[in-house]
C-alpha positions as MATLAB code, in Angstrom:
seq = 'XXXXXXXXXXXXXXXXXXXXXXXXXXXXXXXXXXXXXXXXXXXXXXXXXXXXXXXXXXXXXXXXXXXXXXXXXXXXXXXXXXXXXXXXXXXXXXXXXXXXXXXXXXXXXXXXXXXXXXXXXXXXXXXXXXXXXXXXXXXXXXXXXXXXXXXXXXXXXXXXXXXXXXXXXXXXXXXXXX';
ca = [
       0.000    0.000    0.000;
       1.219    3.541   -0.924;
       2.438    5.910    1.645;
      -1.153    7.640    3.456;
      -2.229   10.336    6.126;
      -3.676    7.816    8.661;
      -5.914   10.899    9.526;
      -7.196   10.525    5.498;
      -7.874    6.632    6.291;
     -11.044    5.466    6.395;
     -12.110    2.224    8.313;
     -13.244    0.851    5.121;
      -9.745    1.119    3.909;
      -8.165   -0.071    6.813;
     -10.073   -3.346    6.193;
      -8.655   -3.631    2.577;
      -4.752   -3.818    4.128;
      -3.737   -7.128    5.479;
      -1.940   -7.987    8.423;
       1.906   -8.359    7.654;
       2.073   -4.546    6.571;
       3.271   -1.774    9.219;
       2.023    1.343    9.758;
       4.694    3.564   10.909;
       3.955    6.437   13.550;
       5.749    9.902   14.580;
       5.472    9.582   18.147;
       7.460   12.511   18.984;
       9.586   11.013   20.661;
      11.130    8.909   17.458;
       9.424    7.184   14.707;
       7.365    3.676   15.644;
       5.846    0.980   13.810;
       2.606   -1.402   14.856;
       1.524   -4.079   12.930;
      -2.193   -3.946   10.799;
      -3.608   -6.148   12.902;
      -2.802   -4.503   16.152;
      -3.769   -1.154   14.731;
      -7.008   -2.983   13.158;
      -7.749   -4.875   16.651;
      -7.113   -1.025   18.561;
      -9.567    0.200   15.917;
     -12.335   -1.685   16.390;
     -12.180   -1.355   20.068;
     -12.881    2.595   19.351;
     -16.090    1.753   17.533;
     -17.479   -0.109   20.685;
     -20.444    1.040   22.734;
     -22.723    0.029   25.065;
     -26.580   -0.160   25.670;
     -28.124   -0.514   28.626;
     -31.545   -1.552   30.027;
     -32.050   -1.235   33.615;
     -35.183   -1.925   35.612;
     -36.405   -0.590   38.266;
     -38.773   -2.382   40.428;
     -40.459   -2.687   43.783;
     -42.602   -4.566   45.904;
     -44.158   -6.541   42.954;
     -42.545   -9.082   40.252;
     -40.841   -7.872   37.205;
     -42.260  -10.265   35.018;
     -43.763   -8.366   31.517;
     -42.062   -5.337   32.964;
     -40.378   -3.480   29.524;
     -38.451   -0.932   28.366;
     -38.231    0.558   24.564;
     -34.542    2.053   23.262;
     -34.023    3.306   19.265;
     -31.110    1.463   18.118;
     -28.836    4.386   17.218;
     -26.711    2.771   14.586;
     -26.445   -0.123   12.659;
     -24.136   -2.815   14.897;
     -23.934   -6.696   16.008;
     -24.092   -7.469   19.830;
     -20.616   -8.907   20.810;
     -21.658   -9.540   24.466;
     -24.413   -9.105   26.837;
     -23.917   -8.773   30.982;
     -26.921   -8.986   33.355;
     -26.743   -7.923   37.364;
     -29.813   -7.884   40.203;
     -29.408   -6.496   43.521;
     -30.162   -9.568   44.964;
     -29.381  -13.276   44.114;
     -32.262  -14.812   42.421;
     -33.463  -16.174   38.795;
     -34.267  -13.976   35.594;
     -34.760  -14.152   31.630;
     -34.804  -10.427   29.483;
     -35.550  -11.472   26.173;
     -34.489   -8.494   23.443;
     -36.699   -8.027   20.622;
     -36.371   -5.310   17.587;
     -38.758   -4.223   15.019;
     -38.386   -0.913   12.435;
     -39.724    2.677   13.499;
     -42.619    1.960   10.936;
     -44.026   -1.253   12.538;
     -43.730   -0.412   15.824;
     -46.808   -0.142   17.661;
     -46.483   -0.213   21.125;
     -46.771   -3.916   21.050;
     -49.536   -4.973   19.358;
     -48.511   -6.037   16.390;
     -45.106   -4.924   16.733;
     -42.778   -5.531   19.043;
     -43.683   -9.103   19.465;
     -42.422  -12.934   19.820;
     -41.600  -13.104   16.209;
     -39.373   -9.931   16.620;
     -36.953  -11.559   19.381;
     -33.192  -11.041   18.487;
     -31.964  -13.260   21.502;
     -32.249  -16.384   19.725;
     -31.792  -19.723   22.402;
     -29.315  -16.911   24.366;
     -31.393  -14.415   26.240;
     -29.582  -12.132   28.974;
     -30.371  -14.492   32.200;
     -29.229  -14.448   36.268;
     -29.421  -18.151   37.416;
     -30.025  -18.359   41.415;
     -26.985  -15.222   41.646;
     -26.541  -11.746   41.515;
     -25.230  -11.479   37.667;
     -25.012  -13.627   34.270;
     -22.750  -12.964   31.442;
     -21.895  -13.791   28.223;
     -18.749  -13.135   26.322;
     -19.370  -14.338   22.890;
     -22.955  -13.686   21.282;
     -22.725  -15.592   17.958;
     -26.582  -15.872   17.758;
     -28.431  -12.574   18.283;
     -29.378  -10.937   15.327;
     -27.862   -7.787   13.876;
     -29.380   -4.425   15.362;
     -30.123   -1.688   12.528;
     -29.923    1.536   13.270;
     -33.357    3.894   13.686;
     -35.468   -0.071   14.402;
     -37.102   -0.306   17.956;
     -35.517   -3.261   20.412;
     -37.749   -3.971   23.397;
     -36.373   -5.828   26.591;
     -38.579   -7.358   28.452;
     -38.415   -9.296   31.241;
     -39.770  -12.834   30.068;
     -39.421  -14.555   33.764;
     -38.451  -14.142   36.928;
     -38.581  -15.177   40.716;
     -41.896  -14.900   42.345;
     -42.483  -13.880   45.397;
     -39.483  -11.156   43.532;
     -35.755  -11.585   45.079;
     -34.271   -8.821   42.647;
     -35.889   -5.614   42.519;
     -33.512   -3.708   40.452;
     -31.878   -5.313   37.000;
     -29.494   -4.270   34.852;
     -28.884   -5.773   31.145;
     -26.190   -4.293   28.966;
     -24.795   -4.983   25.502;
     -21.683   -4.810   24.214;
     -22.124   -3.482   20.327;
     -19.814   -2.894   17.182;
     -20.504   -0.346   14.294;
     -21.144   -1.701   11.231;
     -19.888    0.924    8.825;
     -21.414   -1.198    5.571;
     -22.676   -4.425    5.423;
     -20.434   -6.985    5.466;
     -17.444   -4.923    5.814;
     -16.237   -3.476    8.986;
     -12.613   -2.520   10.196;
];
């Protein structure tokens, strides 16, 4: 690859370079090189976020208790991470449906929306569940709906307050990413 501003780099073109090259950086304190594939592993950490759900109960069960969040861009869950306040049992299945066919829940957001596949965010008699490597979950499009809702839980309620985050990647285009 020719000699290039990193600064005029796009991520897209980052992806086209393959991982025996160097990139070679002014440091200011003398010149440095990093391999593509560290750079391109230190890249794609920057385009990681987070989304969170939390819950915020009471005296009564969480169970069909929701909450509604716009996806803001177009990204793949890597991981999800679940805490209570308390130990106990619970299930938040994630569902997503477009701005257009959402409807509160009537039509839209409902079972044949659910992105969670066999891998819903779930706390097994403790105070947290985790896991580190979603291959199943659908991708999330930016501007669509996703719904978590709280599919079971422990009754009489242990856990009064619950916490479900994800772990997501920009997707600059489809099928293509740094």
């Amino acid at each position: 690859m020719a000699d290039e501003r990193l600064l005029d780099m796009t991520e897209l073109d980052v992806g086209d370079i393959t991982g025996v090259e160097y990139l070679y950086v002014d440091t200011g304190a003398g010149d440095g090189k990093v391999s593509i594939d560290t750079f391109r592993n230190w890249l794609k950490s920057q385009n990681e976020d987070t989304i969170e759900a939390v819950f915020k109960g009471g005296v009564s069960s969480l169970v069909g208790a929701f909450i509604d969040l716009q996806v803001p861009y177009d990204c793949d869950v890597l991981q999800w991470a679940i805490v209570g306040d308390a130990t106990g049992s619970i299930v938040v299945d994630v569902y997503q449906c477009t701005h257009a066919q959402y409807d509160g829940g009537s039509t839209h957001p409902v079972s044949g929306d659910k992105i969670t596949a066999s891998d819903p965010p779930t706390i097994s008699s403790a105070k947290k569940g985790q896991n580190t490597n979603v291959t199943t979950w659908s991708r999330l499009t930016g501007g669509n709906w996703m719904r978590f809702i709280v599919a079971s839980a422990d009754s009489p309620p242990d856990m009064e307050n619950v916490t479900v985050s994800l772990k997501v990647r920009r997707n600059y285009a489809t099928g293509n990413s740094p």
